[in-house]
Residue, then its C-alpha position, 0 to 999 in steps of 0.5 A: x582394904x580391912x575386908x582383904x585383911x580380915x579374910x587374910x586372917x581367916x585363911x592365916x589362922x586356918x592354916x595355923x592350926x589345921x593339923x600337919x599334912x601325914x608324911x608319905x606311907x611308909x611301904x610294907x616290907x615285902x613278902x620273901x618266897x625261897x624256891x630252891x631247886x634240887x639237882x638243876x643244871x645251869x641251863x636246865x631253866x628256859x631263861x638261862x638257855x634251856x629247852x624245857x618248858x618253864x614259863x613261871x621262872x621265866x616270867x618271874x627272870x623278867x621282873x627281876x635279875x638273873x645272876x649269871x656267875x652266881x656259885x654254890x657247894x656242889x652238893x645239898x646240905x652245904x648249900x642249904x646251910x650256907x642259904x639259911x645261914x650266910x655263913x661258910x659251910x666249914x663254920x656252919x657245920x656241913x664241911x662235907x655231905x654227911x653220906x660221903x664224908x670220911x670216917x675220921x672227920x665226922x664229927x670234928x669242928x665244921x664237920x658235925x653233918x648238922x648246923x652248928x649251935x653257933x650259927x643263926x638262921x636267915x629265917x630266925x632273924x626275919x621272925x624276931x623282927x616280925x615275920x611270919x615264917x614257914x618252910x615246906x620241903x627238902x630240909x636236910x640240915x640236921x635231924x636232931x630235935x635242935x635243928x628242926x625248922x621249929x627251933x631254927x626259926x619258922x613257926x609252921x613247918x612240914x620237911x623231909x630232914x634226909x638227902x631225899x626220898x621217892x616222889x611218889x611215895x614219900x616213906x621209900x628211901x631211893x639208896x639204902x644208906x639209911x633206915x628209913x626216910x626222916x619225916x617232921x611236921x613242926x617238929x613231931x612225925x606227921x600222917x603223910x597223904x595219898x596220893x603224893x607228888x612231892x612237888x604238889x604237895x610241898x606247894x599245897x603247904x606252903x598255900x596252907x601256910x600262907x592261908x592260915x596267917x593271911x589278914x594278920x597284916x605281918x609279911x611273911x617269909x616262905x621257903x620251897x625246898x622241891x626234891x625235883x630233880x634229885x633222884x629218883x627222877x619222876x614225874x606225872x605222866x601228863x608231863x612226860x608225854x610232853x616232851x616224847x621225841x624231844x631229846x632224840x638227838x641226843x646229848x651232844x646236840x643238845x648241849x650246843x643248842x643251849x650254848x648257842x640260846x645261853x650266849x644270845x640271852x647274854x648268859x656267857x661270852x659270844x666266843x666261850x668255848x664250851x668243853x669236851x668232857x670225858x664222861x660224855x659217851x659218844x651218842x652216835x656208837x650207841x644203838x637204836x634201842x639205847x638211844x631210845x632208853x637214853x632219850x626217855x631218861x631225859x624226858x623223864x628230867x624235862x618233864x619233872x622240870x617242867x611239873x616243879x615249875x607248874x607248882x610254882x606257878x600255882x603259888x604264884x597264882x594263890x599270891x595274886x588271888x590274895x593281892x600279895x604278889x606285887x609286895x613278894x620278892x622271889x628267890x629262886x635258885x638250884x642247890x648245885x649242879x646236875x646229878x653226873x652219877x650213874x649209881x652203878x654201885x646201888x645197881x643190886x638194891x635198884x633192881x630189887x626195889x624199883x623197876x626200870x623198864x622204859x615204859x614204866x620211866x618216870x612213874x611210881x616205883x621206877x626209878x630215873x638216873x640221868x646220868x653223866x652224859x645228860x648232866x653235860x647237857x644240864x650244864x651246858x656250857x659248862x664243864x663238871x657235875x653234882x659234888x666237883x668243883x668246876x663250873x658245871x658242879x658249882x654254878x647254878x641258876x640265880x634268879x631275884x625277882x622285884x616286888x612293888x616296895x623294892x627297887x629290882x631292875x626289869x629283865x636283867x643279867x648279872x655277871x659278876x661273881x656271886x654267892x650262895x652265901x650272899x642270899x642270907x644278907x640280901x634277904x635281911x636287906x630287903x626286910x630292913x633287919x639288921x644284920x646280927x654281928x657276932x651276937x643273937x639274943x645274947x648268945x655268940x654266934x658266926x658272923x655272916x661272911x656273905x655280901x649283900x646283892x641289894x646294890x646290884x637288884x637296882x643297878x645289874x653292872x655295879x660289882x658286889x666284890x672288888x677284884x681283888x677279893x677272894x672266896x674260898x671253896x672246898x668239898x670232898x677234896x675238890x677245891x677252888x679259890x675265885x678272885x675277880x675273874x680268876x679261879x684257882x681249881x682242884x678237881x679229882x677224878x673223873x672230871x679233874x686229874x687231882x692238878x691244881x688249873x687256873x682260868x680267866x671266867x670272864x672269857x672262859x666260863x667252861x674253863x678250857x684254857x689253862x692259864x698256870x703258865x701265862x700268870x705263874x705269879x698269880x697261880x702261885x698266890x692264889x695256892x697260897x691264899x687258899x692254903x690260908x683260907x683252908x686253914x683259917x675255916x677249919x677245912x680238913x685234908x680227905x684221906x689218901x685214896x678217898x673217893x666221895x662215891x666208895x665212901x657212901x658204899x662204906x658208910x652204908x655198910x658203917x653207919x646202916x647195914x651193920x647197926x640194922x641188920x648185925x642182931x639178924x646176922x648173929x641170930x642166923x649164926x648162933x641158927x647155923x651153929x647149932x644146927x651143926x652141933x645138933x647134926x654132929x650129936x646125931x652123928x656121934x649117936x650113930x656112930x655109938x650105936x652102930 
C-alpha cells in the first residue's frame, strides 16, 4: 500500500512540474499570387467553357472557387485601381480610362486618370503587416513618381505604367496616343532584355522576385499584370500552330459551343438565352480568303491565351520546387471584357508601323485586332464587349484557389453577385490584417467599399450581399446599377440604344428579356438609386455627342501630336514662308531688271 502511494507521488509531482504542453502551431499566413489577365472574355478559360487550352487556370479552378457573376470597369486602369484599392473608381481616381476621357473632365475629383493621394493599396497594407510584396507587368494606374509601385507598396517592382505595349518589343507603342511607352524598374527606368515576350518575362521576375527574399520566413504577396491579350495580339509561333484550323467554323459556332460547355459546368442557367448581336457579321456571306484571315486572327488570340497560361504554369512549378504552393492562395481574374474595337480609326498609323499579312499574324511587327465578331464568341454567353456596360463588357473570369492554411472549398461555382471591389478585403482577410478604416499610418483616406468574399471560399452558396443592396457602375457614359438579381442598365451605341433596360441576371445572364414593363415600380427606383449613387460618388455627365473611340483620336491629336510635333510644323512653316519670300525677291529682281 505505501509502495502504491509513494509511486503515485513520483508520477503526481512528475506531472506538477513538467512543463506545459505547447498550444497547437499557429498556420503561416498564406502566400498571395494576383494573375490579372488583359482583355479576356468570360469563357475565354477552359474552366469557364472555353476551348482554348488552359490546364494551369483549370487546375488552380479545381482547388478552389470560381465566381461566376463576379463584375468588373469595363476597361484597364478602373479596374486595376478598384483591385489594388477596394475602393470605387470615382473615389479612387480612374473615373474614366484617361485615353478616352473627355477634355473637361480630366483632372476634376475622381477623374485625375491616376490614384488619388487618399486612397491606400491592398499591397501597401500586406507590407505594413509584414509581407514581402512585388509586382511585375501591366501597371497603368499613374505614372507619376508618387504612384510608382515603389510608393504604393511593393518593395521590388519592374512595370509598363501605360495601357500597353507590343509584346515582342516592349519600347514600340501599339497606338500613337502617346510619345513613348513608359517603362520602371523600382521607380528608375530600366535596361529591358532581348529577346522579349511580354508574358515570359513578366513570369521570369516575378520567379526572380520570389527567389531573392526566399528563406526570410515572411510570406510574400505577388501580383502578374500580363498585357495577354490586350492588343496587339501576339503570340509564339509554337502556340499559334496549335490551334490552325481550330476556328474555321467561325464565330457563331463557336459562340454556341461555348454556351452549351458554360451551361453543363453550371456557369449559367440551362435555359439562358444567349443574344444576338448587331456587330457580329454574318460568317457565312463572308468569302473563302476572309474566312481564312478571320480564322487566323483568332488562333492568333487562342494561342496568346494559351502562352500566358504556360507561364502561370512556370510560376506554379517555381512554388512547388521551393515547397510554397500548398501555403499560396491564387487570384485569378481578367480586367474587363474582350477587345470589340476594330481599330479602323488607326488603320493609316497600323499600316505604317506593323504588318498584317496573314503569314506573319501573331509575330513580331504584326499586329492582331480580334475584332467585334470574335469578342461575341470571348464573351459568350454574353451580350457586349471591352468599355460597355453590359455583361459581356463587365463580367469576367473569377478564380480563387485554396492554400493548406485557408479554408477554400474544392471545385466549386459562385453564383452570386461580385465585385472587383471585393478582391482588396478578401486578401486582407486571408492575411489577418485589419482593415484600415478612414485612416493609414495617420493620414485620412477612402474606406474600402468592397465586401469580404472569405465566407463564400469556405461555403460557395452562402451570399456575399443581401438582396436588397445595391452597386453602382458608371464608364463613359455607359451605366448600370445591380440589386440582388436585378440590373438597371444604360449602354450607348453600338452595343446600347442610349435607353435605360432591366433585366432579371439570375434567369437572364445575356440580358435578352427587358423587363421595364413587368416591374415598372422597380425600374423606376433602381433610376432613382442610381441618380443617388452617381451624385453621392462624384460621377460626371459625358458631354453630348461623346463617343469614347472619337475621344482617343481627339485626345491623340491634344494631348500628343500637337505638343510633339507643333516645333516641327512650325519650323516647316517659317521653311515654307520663306522660301516664298526668297522666290518672290527673285522675282521682283527680274522683273527691276528686265
Amino acid at each position: 500500500m505505501l509502495k502504491a502511494v509513494w509511486v503515485f507521488g513520483l508520477l503526481w509531482s512528475g506531472l506538477a512540474f513538467a512543463a506545459p504542453s505547447a498550444p497547437p502551431a499557429k498556420p503561416a499566413r498564406p502566400n498571395i499570387v494576383v494573375l490579372v489577365a488583359d482583355d479576356w472574355g468570360f469563357s475565354d478559360v477552359g474552366a469557364f467553357g472555353g476551348e482554348i487550352s488552359t490546364p494551369h487556370l483549370d487546375s488552380l479552378a479545381q482547388r478552389g472557387v470560381r465566381f461566376s457573376n463576379f463584375h468588373v470597369a469595363a476597361s484597364c486602369s478602373p479596374t486595376r485601381a478598384m483591385l489594388l484599392t477596394g475602393v470605387d473608381n470615382h473615389r479612387n481616381g480612374h473615373g474614366n480610362l484617361r485615353e478616352t476621357m473627355p477634355g473637361a473632365h480630366l483632372g476634376q475629383p475622381g477623374y485625375e486618370a491616376t490614384l488619388r493621394p487618399n486612397v491606400v493599396t491592398v499591397a501597401s497594407l500586406l507590407q505594413a503587416s509584414g509581407y514581402r510584396t512585388a509586382i511585375a507587368g501591366k501597371w497603368n494606374v499613374g505614372n507619376e513618381a508618387a504612384n510608382l509601385p515603389n510608393q504604393r507598396g511593393f518593395d521590388r517592382s519592374f512595370i509598363m505604367g501605360d495601357t500597353g505595349s507590343d509584346n515582342w518589343e516592349p519600347e514600340k507603342r501599339y497606338l500613337p496616343h502617346s510619345a513613348q511607352v513608359h517603362w520602371f524598374e523600382n521607380g528608375a527606368a530600366p535596361a529591358l532584355p532581348k529577346p522579349f515576350y511580354s508574358s515570359t518575362f513578366f513570369v521570369d521576375k516575378t520567379i526572380e522576385y520570389l527567389r531573392a527574399g526566399q528563406g526570410s520566413g515572411q510570406p510574400f504577396f505577388a501580383y502578374v499584370g500580363f498585357q495577354a491579350n490586350h492588343v496587339p495580339v501576339q503570340a509564339p509561333q509554337a502556340f499559334i500552330d496549335k490551334y490552325k484550323g481550330r476556328y474555321d467554323g467561325g464565330w457563331t459556332a463557336l459562340r454556341q459551343a461555348r454556351r452549351a460547355k458554360a451551361i453543363a459546368l453550371g456557369l449559367v442557367p440551362k435555359d439562358a438565352p444567349m443574344a444576338d448581336m448587331q456587330t457580329t457579321l454574318d460568317w457565312a456571306a463572308l468569302s473563302t480568303q476572309d474566312k481564312r484571315y478571320q480564322a487566323r486572327l483568332m488562333e492568333v488570340y487562342a494561342a496568346m491565351a494559351d502562352a500566358m497560361d504556360h507561364e502561370v504554369g512556370r510560376l506554379i512549378a517555381h512554388l512547388k520546387s521551393t515547397g510554397e504552393f500548398d501555403n499560396t492562395v491564387f487570384v485569378f481574374l481578367s480586367d474587363n471584357g474582350p477587345e470589340g474595337s476594330d481599330y479602323r480609326q488607326a488603320d493609316l498609323w497600323l499600316r505604317v508601323n506593323y504588318n498584317r499579312e496573314l503569314e506573319r499574324l501573331g509575330g513580331p511587327g504584326a499586329y492582331v485586332v480580334p475584332g467585334p465578331s470574335w469578342s461575341s464568341a470571348s464573351a459568350a454567353p454574353l451580350r457586349g464587349f471591352k468599355f460597355y456596360a453590359s455583361e459581356g463588357g463587365i463580367r469576367t473570369p473569377l478564380i480563387i484557389s485554396g492554400a493548406a492554411a485557408t479554408s477554400v472549398a474544392q471545385n466549386q461555382v459562385h453564383t452570386g453577385l461580385t465585385h472587383v471591389t471585393d478582391i482588396a478585403p478578401t486578401l486582407l482577410d486571408l492575411a489577418g490584417v485589419e482593415r484600415p478604416g478612414h485612416t493609414f499610418q495617420g493620414r485620412p483616406i477612402e474606406a474600402l467599399t468592397g465586401r469580404s468574399l472569405l465566407p463564400v471560399l469556405s461555403n460557395p452558396a452562402a451570399r456575399v450581399r443581401a438582396a436588397d443592396e445595391s452597386v453602382g457602375y458608371e464608364l463613359a457614359g455607359n451605366k448600370a446599377l445591380f440589386k440582388g438579381d436585378l440590373k438597371l442598365v444604360w449602354d450607348n451605341p453600338p452595343v446600347g440604344d442610349s435607353q435605360w433596360r432591366l433585366y432579371d441576371l439570375r434567369t437572364d445572364p445575356g440580358e435578352t428579356k427587358d423587363l421595364q414593363k413587368e416591374r415598372p415600380q422597380q425600374f423606376a427606383a433602381m433610376q432613382a438609386e442610381y441618380e443617388a449613387w452617381a451624385k453621392a460618388n462624384g460621377v460626371l455627365p459625358v458631354p453630348e455627342g461623346y463617343d469614347p473611340v472619337r475621344q482617343v483620336m481627339i485626345n491623340t491629336f491634344v494631348n500628343y501630336w500637337i505638343p510633339v510635333y507643333w516645333p516641327h510644323g512650325v519650323a516647316a512653316l517659317l521653311v515654307l514662308l520663306g522660301l516664298v519670300i526668297a522666290l518672290r525677291r527673285r522675282a521682283q529682281r527680274r522683273r527691276a531688271t528686265a
